[in-house]
Residue frames as qw, qx, qy, qz and C-alpha x, y, z in Angstrom:
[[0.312, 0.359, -0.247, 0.845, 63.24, -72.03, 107.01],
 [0.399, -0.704, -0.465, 0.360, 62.18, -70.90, 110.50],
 [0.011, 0.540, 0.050, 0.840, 62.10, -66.90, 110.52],
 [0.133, -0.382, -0.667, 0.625, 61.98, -65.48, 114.33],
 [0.101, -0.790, -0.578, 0.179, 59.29, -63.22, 115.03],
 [0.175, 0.456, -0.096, 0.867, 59.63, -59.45, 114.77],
 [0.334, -0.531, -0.720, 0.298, 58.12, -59.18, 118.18],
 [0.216, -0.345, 0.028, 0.913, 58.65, -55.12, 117.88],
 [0.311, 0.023, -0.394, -0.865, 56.55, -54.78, 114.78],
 [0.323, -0.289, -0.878, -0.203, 54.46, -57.13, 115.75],
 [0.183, -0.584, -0.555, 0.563, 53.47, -55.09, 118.72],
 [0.087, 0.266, -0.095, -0.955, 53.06, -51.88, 116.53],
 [0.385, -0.047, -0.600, -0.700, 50.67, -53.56, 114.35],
 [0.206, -0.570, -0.718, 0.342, 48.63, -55.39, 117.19],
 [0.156, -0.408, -0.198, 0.877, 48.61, -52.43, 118.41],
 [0.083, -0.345, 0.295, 0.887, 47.19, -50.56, 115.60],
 [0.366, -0.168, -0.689, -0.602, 45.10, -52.70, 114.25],
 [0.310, -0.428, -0.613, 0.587, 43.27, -53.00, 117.95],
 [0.051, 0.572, 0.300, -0.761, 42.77, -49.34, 117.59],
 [0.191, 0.055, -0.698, -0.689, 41.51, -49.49, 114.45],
 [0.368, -0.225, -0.899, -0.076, 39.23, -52.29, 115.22],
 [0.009, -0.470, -0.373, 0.800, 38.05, -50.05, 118.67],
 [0.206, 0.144, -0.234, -0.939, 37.06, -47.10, 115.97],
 [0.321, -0.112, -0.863, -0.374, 35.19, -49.63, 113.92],
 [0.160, -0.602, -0.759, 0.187, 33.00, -51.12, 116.90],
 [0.093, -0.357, -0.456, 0.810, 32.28, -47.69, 117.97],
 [0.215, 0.110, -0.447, -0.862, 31.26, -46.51, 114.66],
 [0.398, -0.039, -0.878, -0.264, 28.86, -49.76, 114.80],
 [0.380, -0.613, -0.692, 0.035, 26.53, -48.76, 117.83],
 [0.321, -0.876, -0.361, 0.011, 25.63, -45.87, 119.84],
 [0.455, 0.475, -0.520, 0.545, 27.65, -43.62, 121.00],
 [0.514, -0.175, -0.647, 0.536, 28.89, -43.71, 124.32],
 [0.257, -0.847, 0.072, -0.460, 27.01, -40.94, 127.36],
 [0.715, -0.629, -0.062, 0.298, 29.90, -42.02, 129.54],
 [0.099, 0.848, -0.521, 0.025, 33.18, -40.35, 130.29],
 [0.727, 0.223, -0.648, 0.047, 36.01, -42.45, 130.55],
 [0.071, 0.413, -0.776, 0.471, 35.97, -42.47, 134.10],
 [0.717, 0.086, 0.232, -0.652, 32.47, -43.10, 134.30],
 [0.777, 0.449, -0.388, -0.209, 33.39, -46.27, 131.69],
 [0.088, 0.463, -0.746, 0.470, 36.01, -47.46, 134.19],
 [0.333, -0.184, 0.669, -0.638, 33.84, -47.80, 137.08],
 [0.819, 0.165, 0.136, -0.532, 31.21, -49.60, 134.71],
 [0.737, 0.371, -0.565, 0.009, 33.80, -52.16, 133.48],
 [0.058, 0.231, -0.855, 0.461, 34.93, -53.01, 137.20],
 [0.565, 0.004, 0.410, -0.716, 31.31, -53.35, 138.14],
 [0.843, 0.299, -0.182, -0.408, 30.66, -55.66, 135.35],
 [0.157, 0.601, -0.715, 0.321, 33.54, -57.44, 136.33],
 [0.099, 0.102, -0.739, 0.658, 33.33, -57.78, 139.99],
 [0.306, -0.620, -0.720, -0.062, 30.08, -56.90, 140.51],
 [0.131, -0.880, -0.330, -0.315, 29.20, -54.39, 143.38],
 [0.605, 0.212, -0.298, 0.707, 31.44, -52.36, 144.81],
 [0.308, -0.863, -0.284, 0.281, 31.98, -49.90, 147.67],
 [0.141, 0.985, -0.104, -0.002, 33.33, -45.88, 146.71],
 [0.370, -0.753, 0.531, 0.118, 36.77, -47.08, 148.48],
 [0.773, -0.034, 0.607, 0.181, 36.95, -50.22, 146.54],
 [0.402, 0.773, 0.490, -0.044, 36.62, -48.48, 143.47],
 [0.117, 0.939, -0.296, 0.129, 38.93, -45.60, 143.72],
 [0.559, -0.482, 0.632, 0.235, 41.49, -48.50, 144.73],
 [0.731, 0.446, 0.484, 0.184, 40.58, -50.12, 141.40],
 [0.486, 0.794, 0.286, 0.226, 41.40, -46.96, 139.71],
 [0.629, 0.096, -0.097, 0.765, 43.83, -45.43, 141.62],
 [0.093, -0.528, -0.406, -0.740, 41.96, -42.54, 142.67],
 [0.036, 0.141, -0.627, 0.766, 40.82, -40.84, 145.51],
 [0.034, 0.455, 0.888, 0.046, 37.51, -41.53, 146.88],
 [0.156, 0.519, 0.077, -0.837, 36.68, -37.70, 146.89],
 [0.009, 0.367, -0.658, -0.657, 37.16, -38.41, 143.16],
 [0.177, -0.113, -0.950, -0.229, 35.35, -41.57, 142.77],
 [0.110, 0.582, 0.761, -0.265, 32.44, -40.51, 144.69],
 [0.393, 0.652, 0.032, -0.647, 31.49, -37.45, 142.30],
 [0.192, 0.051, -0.768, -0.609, 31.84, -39.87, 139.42],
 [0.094, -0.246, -0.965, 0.015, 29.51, -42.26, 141.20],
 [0.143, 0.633, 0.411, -0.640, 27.01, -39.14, 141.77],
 [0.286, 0.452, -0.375, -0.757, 26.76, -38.16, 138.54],
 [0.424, -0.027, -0.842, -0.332, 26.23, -41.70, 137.16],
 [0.049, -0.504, -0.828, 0.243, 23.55, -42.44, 139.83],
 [0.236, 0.550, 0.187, -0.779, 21.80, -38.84, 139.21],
 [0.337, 0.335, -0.637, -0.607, 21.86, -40.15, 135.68],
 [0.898, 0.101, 0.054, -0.424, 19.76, -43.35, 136.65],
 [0.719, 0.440, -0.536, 0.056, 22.98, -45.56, 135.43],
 [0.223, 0.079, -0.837, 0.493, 23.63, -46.82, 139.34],
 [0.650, -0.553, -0.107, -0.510, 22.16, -48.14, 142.12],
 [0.018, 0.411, -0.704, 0.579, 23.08, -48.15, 145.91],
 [0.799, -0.347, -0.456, -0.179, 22.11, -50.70, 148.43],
 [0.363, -0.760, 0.521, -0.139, 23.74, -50.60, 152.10],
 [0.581, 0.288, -0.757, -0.082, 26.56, -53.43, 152.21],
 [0.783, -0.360, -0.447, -0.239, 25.33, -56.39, 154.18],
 [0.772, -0.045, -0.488, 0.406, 28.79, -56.97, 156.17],
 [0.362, -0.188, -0.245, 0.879, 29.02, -53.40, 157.31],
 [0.161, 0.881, 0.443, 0.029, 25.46, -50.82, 157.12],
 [0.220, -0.784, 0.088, 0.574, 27.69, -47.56, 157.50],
 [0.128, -0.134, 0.634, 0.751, 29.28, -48.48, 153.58],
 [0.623, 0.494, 0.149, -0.588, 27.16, -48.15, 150.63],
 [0.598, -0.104, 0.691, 0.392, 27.56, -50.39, 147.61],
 [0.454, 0.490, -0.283, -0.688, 27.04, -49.33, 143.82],
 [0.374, 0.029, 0.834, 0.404, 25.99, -51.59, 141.03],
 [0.083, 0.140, 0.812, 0.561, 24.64, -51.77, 137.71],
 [0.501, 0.267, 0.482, -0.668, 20.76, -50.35, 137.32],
 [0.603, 0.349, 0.713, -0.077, 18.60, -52.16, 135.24],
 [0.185, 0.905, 0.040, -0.381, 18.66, -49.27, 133.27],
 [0.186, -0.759, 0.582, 0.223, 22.18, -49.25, 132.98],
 [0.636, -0.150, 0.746, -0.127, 22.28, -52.97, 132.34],
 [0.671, 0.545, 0.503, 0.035, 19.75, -53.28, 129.48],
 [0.261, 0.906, -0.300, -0.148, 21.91, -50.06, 127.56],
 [0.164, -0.605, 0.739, 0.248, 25.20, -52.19, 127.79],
 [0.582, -0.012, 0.808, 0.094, 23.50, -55.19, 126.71],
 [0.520, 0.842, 0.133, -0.057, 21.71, -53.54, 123.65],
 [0.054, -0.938, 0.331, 0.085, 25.02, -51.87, 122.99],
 [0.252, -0.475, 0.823, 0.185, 27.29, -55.08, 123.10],
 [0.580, 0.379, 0.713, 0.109, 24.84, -57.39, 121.09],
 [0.367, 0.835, 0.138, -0.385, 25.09, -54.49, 118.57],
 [0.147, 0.650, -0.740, -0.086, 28.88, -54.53, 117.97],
 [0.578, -0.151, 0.783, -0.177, 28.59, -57.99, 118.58],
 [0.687, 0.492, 0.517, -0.135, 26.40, -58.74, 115.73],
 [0.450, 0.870, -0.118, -0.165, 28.27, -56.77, 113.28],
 [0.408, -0.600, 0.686, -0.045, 31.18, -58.55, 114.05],
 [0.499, -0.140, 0.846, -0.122, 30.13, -61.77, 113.52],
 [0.584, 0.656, 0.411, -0.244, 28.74, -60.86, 110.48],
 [0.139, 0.847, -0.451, -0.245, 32.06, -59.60, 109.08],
 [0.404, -0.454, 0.792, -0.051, 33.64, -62.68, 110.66],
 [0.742, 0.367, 0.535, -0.167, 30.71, -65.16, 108.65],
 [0.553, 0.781, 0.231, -0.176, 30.93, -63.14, 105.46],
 [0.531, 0.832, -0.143, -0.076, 34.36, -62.54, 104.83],
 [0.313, -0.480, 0.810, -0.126, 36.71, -65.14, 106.54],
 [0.776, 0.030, -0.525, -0.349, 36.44, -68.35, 104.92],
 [0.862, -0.503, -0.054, 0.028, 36.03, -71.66, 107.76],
 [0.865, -0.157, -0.161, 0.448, 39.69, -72.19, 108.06],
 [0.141, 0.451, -0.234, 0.850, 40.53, -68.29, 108.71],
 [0.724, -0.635, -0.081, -0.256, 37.63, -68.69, 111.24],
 [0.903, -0.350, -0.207, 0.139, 39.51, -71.19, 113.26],
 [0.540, 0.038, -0.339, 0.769, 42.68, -69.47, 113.38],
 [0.228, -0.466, 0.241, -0.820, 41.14, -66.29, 114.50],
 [0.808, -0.451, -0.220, -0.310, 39.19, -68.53, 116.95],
 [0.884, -0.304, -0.170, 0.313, 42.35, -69.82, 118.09],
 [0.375, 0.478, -0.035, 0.794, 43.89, -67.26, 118.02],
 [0.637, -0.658, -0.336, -0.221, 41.30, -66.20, 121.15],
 [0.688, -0.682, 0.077, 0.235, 43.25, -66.81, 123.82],
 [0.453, 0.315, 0.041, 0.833, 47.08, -65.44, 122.49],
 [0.094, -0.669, -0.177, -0.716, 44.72, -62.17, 122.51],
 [0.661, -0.592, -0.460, -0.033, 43.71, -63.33, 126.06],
 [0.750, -0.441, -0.092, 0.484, 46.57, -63.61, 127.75],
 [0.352, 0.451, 0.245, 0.783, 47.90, -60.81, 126.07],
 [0.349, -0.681, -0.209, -0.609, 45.03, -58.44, 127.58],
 [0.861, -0.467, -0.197, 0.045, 45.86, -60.39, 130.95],
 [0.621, 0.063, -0.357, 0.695, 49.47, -59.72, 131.45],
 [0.424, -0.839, -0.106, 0.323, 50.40, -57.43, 134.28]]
């Protein structure tokens, strides 16, 4: 018997169990000294790499008034650094400080590890693989426009 999808509940419970899962990691490392715009700008940087104020506040939708008093706060905090951009001296570019850098990696190898320790300990091999394959679904998912 073939049974369609509930594609409706199926999104409530993604959905739910996603924020669930969120709670979880958070609970599972540090907590967070960013805001959530400040979190933005550090998830486009990791991304993309380095960025200029204007590029930025396009990313986000945002004016660059806006975006440049985030980016002052998080560089007065030590969590950026500016360089002039090569193609044009008049812009400035932000990225990542070392600082900044070694906190996210501590921070994601935390939740990381606890993870994968759930994933070891309470998934036998052939639940692994579907949640492994299961991987990309999630992907593209996270990808759509």
């Amino acid at each position: 018997m073939n049974v369609k999808a509930d594609n409706a509940a199926t999104a409530v419970a993604l959905r739910q169990v996603l924020g669930k899962l969120k709670r979880r990691l958070r609970e599972k490392a540090p907590a967070d000294p960013f805001s959530w715009s400040q979190l933005a700008v550090l998830r486009h940087l990791h991304s993309k790499g380095q960025a200029s104020v204007s590029q930025l506040a396009k990313w986000e939708g945002v004016r660059s008034q806006s975006m440049g008093a985030t980016l002052a706060a998080m560089e007065a905090e030590g969590w950026l650094a500016r360089s002039p951009d090569p193609q044009d001296g008049r812009k400035v570019l932000f990225q990542m400080s070392p600082q900044c850098e070694a906190w996210l990696a501590q921070h994601r190898a935390r939740r990381d590890d606890w993870l994968a320790s759930i994933i070891t300990s309470r998934f036998s091999p052939q639940e692994q693989d579907v949640l492994a394959q299961a991987m990309e679904l999630l992907e593209r998912i996270a990808d759509a426009e």
